[in-house]
MDAnalysis code that builds the backbone (N, CA, C; Angstrom):
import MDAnalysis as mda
import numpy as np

u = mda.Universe.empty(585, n_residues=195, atom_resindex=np.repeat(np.arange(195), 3), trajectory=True)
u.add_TopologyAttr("name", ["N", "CA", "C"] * 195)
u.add_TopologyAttr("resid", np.arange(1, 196))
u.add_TopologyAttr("resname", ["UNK", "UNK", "UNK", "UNK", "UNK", "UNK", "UNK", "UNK", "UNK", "UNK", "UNK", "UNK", "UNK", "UNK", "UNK", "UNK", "UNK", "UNK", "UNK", "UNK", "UNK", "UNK", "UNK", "UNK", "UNK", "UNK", "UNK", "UNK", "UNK", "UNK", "UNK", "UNK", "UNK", "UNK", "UNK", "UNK", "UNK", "UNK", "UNK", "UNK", "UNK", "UNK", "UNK", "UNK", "UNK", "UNK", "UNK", "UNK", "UNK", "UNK", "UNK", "UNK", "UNK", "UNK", "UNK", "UNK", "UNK", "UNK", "UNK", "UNK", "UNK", "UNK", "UNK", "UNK", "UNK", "UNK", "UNK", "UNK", "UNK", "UNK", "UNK", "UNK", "UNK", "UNK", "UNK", "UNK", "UNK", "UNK", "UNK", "UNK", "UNK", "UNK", "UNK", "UNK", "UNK", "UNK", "UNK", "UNK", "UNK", "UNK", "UNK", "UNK", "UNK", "UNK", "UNK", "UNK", "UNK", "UNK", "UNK", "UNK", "UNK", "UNK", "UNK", "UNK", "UNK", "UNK", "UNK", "UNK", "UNK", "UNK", "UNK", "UNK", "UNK", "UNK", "UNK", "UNK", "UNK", "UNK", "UNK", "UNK", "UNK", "UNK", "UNK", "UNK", "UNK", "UNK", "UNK", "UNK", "UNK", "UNK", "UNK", "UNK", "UNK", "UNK", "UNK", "UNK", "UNK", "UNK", "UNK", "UNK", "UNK", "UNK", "UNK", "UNK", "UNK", "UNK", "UNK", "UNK", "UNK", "UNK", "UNK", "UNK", "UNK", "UNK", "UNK", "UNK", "UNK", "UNK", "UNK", "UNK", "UNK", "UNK", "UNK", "UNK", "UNK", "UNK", "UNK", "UNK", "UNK", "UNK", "UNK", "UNK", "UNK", "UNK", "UNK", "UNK", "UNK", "UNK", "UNK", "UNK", "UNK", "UNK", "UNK", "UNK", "UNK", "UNK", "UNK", "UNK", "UNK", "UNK", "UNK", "UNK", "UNK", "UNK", "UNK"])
u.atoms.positions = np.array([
    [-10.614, -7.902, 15.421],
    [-11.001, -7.282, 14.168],
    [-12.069, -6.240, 14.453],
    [-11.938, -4.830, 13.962],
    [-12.587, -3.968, 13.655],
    [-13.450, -3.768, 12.457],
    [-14.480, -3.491, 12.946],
    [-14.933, -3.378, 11.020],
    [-15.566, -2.162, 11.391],
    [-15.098, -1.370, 9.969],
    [-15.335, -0.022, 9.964],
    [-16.268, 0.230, 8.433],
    [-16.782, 1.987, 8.277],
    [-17.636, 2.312, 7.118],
    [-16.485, 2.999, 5.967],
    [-16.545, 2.743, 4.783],
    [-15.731, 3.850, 4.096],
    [-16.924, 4.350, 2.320],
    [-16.885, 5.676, 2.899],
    [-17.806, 6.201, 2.041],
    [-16.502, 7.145, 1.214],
    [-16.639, 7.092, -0.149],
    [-15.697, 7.443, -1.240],
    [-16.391, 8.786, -2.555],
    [-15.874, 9.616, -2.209],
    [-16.275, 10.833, -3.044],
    [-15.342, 11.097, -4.090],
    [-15.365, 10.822, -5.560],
    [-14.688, 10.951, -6.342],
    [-14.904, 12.327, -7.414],
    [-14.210, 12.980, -7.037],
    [-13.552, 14.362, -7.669],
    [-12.830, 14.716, -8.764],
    [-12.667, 16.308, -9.576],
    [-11.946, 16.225, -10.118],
    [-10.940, 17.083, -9.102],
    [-9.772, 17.732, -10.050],
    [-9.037, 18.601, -8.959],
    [-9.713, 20.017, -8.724],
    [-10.614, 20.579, -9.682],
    [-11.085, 22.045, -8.930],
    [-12.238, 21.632, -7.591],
    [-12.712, 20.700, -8.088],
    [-13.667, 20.050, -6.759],
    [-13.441, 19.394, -5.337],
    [-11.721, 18.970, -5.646],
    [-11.222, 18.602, -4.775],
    [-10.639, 19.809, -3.952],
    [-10.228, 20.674, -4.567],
    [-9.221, 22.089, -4.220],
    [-10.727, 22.925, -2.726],
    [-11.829, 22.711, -3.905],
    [-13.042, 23.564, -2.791],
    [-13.360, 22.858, -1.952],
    [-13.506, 21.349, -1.996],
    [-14.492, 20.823, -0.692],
    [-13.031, 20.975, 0.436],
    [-12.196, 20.678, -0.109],
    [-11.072, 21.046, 0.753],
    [-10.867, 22.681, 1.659],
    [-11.395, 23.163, 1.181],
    [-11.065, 24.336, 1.402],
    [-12.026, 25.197, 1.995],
    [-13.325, 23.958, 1.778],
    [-14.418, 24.742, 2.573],
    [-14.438, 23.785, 3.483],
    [-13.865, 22.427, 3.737],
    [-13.800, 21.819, 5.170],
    [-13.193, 22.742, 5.820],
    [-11.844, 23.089, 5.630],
    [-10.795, 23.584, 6.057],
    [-11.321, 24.823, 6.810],
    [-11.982, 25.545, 6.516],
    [-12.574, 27.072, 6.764],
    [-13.973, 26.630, 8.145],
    [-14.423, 25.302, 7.860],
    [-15.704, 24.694, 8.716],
    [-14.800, 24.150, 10.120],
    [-13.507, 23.957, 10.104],
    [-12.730, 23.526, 11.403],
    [-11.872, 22.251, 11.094],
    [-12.195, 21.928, 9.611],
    [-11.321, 20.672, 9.762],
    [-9.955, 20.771, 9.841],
    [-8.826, 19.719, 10.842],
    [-7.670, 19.712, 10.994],
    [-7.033, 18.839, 10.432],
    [-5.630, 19.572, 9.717],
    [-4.413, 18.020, 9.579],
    [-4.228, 16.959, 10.496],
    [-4.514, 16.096, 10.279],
    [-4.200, 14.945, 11.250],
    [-3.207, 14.694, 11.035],
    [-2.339, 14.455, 9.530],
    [-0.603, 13.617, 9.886],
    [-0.418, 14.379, 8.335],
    [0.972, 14.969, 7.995],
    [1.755, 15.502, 7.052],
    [1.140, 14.613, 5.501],
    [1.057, 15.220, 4.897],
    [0.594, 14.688, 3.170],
    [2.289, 13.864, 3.403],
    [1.532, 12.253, 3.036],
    [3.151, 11.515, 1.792],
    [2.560, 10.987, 0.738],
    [3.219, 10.466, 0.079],
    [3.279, 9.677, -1.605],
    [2.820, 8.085, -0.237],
    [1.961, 7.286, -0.913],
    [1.589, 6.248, -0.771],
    [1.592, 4.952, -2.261],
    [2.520, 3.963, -1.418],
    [2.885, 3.340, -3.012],
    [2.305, 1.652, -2.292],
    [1.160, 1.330, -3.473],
    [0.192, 0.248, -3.079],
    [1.176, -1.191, -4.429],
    [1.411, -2.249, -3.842],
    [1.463, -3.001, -5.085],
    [0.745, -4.267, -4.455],
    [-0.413, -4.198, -5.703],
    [-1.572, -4.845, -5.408],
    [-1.174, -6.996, -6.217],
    [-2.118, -7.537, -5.448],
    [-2.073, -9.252, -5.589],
    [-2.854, -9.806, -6.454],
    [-2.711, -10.536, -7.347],
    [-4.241, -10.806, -8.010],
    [-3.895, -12.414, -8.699],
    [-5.022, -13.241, -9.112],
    [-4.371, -14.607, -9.485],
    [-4.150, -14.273, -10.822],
    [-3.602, -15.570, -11.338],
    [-3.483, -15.173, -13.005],
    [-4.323, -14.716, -13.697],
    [-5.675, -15.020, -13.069],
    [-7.284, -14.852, -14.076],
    [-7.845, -13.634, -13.566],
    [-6.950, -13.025, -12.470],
    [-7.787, -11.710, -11.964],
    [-9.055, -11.727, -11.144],
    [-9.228, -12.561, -10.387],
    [-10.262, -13.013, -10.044],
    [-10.631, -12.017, -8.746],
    [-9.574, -11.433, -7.887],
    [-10.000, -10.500, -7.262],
    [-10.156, -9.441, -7.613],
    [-10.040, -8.743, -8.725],
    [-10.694, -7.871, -9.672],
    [-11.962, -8.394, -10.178],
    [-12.362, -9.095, -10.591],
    [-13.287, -9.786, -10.943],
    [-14.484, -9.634, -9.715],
    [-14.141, -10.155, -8.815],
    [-15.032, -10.000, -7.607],
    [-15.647, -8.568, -7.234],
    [-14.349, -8.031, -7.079],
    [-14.738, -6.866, -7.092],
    [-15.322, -5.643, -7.561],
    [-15.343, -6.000, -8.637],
    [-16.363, -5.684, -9.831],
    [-17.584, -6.057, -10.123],
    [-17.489, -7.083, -9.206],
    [-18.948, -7.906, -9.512],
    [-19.562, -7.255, -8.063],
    [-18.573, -7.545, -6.957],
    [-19.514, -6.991, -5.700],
    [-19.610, -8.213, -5.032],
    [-18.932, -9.471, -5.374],
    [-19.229, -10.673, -4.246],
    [-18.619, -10.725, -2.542],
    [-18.952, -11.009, -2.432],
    [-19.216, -11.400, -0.587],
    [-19.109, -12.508, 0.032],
    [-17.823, -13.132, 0.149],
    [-16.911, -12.364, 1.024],
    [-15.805, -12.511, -0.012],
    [-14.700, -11.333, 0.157],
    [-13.942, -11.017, -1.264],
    [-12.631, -10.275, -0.345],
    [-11.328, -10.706, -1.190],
    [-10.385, -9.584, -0.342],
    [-9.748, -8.939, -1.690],
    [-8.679, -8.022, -1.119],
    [-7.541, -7.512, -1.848],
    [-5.994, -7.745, -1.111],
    [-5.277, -8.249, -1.331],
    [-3.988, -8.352, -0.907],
    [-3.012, -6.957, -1.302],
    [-2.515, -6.503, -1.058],
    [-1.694, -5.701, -1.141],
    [-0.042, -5.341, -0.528],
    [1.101, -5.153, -1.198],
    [2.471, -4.764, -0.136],
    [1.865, -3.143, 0.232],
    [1.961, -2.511, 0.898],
    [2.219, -1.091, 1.085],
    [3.113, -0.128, 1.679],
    [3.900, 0.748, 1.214],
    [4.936, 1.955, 2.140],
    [4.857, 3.121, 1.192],
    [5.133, 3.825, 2.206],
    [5.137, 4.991, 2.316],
    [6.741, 6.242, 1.967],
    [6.520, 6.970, 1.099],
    [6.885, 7.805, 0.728],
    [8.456, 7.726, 0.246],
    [9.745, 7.144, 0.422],
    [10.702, 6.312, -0.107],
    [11.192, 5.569, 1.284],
    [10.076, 5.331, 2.365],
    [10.601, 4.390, 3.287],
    [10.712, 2.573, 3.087],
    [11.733, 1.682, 3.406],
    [11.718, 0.401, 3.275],
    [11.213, -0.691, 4.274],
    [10.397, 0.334, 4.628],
    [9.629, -0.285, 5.765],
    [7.794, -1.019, 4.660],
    [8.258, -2.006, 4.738],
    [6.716, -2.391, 3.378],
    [5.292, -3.343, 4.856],
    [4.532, -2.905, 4.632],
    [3.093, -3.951, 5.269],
    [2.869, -4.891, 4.052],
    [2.368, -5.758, 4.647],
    [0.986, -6.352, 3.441],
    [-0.067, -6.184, 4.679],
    [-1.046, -5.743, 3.770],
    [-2.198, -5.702, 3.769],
    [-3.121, -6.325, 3.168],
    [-4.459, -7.257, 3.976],
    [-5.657, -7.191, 3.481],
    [-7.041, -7.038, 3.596],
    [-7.336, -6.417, 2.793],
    [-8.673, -5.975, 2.998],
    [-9.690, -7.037, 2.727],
    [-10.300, -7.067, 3.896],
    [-11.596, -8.160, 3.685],
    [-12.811, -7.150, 3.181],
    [-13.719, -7.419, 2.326],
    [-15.052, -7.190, 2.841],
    [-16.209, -8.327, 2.528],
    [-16.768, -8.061, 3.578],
    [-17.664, -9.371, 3.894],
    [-19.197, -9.108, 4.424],
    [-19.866, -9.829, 4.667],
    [-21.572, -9.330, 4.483],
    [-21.324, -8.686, 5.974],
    [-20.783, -8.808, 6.808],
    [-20.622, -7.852, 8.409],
    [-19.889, -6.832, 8.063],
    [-19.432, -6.731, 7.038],
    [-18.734, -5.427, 7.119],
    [-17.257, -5.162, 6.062],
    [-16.270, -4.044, 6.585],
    [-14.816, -4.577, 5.968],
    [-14.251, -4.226, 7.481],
    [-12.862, -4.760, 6.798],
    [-11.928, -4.763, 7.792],
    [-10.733, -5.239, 7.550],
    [-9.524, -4.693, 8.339],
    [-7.740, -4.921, 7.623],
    [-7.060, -5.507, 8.344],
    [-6.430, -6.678, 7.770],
    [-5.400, -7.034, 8.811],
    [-3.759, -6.597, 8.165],
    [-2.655, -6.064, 9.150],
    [-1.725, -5.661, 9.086],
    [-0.551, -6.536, 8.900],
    [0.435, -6.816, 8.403],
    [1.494, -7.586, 8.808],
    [2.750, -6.668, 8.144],
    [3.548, -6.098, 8.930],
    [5.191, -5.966, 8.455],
    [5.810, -7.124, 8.142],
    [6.319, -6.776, 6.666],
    [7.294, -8.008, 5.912],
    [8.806, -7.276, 5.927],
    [8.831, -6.536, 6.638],
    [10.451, -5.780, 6.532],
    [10.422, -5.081, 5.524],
    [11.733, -5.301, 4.464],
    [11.975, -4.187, 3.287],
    [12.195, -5.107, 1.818],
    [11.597, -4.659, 0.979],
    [11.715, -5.380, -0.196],
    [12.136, -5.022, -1.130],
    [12.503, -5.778, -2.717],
    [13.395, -4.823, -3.583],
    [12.584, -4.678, -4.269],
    [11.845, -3.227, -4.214],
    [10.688, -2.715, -5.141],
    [11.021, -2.539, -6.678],
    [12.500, -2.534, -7.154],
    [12.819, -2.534, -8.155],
    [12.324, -4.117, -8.829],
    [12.236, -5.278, -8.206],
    [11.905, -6.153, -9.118],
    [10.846, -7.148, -8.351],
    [9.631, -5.471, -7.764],
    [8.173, -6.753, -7.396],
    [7.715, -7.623, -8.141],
    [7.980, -7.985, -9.516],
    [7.223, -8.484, -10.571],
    [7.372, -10.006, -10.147],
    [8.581, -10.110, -9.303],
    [9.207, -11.721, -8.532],
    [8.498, -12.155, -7.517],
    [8.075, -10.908, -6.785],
    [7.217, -12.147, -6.013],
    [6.197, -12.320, -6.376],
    [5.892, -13.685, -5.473],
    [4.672, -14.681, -5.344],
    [4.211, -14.575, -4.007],
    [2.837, -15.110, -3.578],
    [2.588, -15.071, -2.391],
    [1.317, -16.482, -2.765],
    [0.910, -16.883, -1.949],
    [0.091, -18.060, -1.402],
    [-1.299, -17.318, -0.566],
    [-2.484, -17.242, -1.275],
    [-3.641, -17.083, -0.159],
    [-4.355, -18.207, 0.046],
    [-5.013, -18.301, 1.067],
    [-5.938, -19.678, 1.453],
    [-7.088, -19.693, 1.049],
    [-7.030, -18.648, -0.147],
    [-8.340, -18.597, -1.013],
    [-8.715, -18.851, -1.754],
    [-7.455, -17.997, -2.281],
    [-7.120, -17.776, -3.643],
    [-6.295, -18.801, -4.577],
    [-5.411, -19.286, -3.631],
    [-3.912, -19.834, -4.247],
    [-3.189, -19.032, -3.982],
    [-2.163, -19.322, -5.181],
    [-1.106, -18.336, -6.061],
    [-1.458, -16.855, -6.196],
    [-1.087, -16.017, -5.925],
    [-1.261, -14.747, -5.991],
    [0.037, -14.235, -6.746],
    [-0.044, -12.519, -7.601],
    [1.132, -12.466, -8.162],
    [0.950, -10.828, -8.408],
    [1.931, -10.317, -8.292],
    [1.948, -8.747, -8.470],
    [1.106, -8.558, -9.360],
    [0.072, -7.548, -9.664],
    [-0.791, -7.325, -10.680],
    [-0.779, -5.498, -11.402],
    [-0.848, -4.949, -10.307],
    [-0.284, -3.792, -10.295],
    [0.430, -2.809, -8.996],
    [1.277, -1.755, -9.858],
    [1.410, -0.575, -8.365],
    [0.401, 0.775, -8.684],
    [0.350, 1.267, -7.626],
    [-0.546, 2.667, -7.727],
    [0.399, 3.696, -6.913],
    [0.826, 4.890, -7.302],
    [1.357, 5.896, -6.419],
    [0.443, 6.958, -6.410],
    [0.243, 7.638, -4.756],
    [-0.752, 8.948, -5.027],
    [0.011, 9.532, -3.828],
    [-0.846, 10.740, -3.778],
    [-0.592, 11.419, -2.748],
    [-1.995, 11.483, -2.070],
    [-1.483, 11.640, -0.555],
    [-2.729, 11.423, 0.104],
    [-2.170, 12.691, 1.380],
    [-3.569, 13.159, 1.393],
    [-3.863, 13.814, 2.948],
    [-4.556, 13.449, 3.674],
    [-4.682, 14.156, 5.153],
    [-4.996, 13.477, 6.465],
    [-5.855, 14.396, 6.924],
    [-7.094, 14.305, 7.382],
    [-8.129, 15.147, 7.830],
    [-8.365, 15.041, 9.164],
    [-9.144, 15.734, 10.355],
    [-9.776, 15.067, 11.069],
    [-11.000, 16.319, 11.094],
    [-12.227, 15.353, 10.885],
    [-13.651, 16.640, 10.818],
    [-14.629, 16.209, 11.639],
    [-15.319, 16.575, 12.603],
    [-16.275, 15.918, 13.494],
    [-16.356, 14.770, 13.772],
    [-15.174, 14.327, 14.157],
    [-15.069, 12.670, 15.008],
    [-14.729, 12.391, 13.792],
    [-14.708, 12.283, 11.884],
    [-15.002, 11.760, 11.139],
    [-13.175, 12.028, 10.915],
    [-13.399, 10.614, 10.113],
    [-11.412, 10.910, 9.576],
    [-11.368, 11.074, 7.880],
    [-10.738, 11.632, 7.581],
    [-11.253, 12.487, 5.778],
    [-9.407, 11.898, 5.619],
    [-9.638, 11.381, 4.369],
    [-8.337, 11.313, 3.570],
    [-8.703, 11.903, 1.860],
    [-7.901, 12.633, 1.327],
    [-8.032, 13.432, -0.077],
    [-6.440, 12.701, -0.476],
    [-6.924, 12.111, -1.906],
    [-6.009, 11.367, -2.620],
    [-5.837, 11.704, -3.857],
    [-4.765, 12.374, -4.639],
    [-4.580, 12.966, -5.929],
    [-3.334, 12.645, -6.366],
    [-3.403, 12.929, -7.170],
    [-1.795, 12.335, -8.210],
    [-1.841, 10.878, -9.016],
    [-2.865, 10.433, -9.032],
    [-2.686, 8.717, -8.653],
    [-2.404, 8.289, -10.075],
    [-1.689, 7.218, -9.817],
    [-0.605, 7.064, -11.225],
    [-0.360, 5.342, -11.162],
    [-0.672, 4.699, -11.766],
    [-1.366, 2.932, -12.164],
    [0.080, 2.753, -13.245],
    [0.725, 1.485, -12.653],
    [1.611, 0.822, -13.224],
    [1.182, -1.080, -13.441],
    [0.874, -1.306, -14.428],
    [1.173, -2.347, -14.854],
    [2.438, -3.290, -14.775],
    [2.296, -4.263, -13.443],
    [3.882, -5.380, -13.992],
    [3.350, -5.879, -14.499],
    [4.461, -6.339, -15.508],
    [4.471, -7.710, -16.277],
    [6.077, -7.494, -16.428],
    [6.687, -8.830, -15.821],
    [8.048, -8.864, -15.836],
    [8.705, -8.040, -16.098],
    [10.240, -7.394, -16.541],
    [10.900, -6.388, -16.416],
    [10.036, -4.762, -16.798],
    [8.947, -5.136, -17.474],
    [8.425, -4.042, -18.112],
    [6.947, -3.430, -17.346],
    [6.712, -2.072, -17.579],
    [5.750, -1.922, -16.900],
    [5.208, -0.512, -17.795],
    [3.472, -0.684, -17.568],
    [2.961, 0.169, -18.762],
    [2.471, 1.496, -17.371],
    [2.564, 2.926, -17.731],
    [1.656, 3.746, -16.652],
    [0.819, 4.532, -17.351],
    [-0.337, 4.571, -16.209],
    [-1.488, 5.382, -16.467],
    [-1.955, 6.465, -15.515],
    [-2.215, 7.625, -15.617],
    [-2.514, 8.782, -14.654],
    [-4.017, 9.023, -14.519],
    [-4.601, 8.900, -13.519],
    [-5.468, 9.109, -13.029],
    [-6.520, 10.396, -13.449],
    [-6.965, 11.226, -13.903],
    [-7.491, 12.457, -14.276],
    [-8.555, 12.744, -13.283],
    [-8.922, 11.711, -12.274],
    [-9.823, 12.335, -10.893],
    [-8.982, 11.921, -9.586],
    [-9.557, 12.754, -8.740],
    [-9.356, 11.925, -7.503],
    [-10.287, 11.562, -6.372],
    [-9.949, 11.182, -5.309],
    [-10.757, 10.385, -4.325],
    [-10.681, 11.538, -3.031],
    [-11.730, 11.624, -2.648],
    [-12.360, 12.054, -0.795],
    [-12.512, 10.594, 0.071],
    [-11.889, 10.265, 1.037],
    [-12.780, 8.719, 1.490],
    [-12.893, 9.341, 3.180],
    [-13.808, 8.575, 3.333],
    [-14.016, 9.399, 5.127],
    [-14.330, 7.889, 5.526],
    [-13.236, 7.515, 6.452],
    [-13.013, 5.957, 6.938],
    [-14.031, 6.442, 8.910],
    [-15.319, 5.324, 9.018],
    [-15.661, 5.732, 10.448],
    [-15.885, 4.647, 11.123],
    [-16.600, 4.522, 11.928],
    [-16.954, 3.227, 12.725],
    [-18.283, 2.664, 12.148],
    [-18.484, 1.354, 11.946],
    [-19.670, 0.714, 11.248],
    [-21.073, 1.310, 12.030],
    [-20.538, 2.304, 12.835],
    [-22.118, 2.493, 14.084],
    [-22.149, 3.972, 13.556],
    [-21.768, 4.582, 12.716],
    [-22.099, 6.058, 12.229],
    [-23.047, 5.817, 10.928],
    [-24.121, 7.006, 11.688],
    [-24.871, 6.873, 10.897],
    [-24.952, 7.223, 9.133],
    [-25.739, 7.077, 8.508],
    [-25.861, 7.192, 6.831],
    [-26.305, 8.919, 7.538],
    [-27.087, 9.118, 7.963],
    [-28.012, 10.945, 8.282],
    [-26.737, 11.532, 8.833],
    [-25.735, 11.246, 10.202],
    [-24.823, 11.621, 10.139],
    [-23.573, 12.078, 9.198],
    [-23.303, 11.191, 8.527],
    [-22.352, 11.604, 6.581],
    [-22.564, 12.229, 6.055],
    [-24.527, 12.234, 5.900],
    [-25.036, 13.191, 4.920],
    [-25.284, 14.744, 5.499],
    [-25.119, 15.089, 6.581],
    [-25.004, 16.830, 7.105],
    [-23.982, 16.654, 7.426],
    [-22.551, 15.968, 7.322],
    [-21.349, 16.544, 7.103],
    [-20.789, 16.731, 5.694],
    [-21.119, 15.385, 4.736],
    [-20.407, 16.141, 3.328],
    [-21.998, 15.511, 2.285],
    [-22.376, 16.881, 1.701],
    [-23.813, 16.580, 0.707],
    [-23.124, 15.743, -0.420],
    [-22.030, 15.980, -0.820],
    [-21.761, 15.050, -2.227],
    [-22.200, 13.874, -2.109],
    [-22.167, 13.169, -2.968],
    [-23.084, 12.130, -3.458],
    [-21.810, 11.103, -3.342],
    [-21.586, 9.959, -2.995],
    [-20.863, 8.991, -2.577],
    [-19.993, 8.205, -3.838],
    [-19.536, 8.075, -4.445],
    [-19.608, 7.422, -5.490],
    [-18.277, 5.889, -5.335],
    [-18.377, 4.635, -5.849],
    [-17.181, 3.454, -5.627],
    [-16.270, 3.874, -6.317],
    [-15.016, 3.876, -5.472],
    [-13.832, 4.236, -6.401],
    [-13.025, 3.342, -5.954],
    [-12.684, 2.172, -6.757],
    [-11.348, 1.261, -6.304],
    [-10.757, 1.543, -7.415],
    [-9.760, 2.204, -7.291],
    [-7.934, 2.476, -7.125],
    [-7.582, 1.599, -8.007],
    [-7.791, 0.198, -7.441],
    [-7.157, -1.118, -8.355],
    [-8.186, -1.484, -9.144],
    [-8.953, -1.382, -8.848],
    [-10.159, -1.970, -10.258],
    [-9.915, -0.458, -11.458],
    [-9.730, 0.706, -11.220],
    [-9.792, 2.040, -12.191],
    [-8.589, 1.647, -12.910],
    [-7.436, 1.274, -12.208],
    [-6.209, 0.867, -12.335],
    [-6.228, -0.376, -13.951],
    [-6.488, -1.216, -13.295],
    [-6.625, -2.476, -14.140],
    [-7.145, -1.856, -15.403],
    [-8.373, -1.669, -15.265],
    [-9.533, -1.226, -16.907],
    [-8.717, -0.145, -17.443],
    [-8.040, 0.783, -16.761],
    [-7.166, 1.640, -17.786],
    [-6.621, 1.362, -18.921],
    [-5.948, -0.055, -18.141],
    [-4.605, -0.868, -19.210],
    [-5.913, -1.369, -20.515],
    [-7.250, -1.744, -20.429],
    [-7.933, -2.921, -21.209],
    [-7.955, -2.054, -22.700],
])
């Protein structure tokens, strides 16, 4: 296990269009082709990993399926974060029928019962800026399951996240990007949309 830093700059799109564009002009490079990224997130009946996460407790995860762009290639993913840090563990589950995630179930050793809660689709880009790795995320679009039916919501900002090693400094971040840092979980913005 790796545990890494992720500092999150939340934008609108003319703000996103410039810091982009003045990385871009400072040397930053594409690291891997823009795709659509489609997250369908785990949660118990009571929401409790929303809950946590909102609250900020320690030690807390997120479960997630994830693929990419209309491939049937799906991960689960989860994200720990914990008083040392965060950090992801990977697993390929093969290909699933995304037409009716609302069916599965999954089992955590935490949690229990876990159960589709929501999907998120965005588009994401790939940076690379002074050792630092920059992802810019826009489009992002929050689906509610609840059995055959599902409610959506569109995002009106988006996300900067610059993922580094837990040993980079806070003075280092701050003379590469001055914006001001702000928490943006995806699935927690997601959820409160629907309330």
């Amino acid at each position: 296990m790796s545990f890494r830093k992720e500092k999150k700059f939340k934008l609108n799109n003319s703000e996103l269009k410039f810091l982009k564009f003045s990385l871009l002009e400072k040397g930053m490079e594409v690291l891997y082709p823009k795709r659509l990224v489609n997250s369908c997130y785990f949660d118990t009946k009571t929401l409790l990993m929303f809950y946590q996460s909102e609250e900020g407790v320690l030690p807390r995860k997120k479960i997630r399926f994830r693929w990419y762009d209309n491939n049937n290639v799906v991960n689960k993913e989860t994200k720990i974060s914990s008083i040392e840090g965060r950090y992801k563990n990977n697993h390929n589950i093969g290909s699933i029928n995304k037409e009716r995630l609302f069916e599965y179930h999954l089992f955590d050793k935490d949690y229990g019962p876990i159960y589709p809660s929501l999907l998120i689709k965005y588009f994401r880009e790939y940076f690379l800026y002074q050792g630092l790795r920059l992802t810019f995320d826009s489009e992002i679009v929050y689906e509610k399951i609840e059995s055959t039916f599902s409610y959506r919501s569109i995002d009106r900002e988006s996300v900067m996240e610059i993922k580094t090693s837990i040993n980079t400094t806070e003075d280092y971040l701050e003379k590469i990007i001055s914006n001001k840092p702000e928490r943006f979980s995806k699935y927690c913005r997601g959820l409160k949309s629907f309330i």
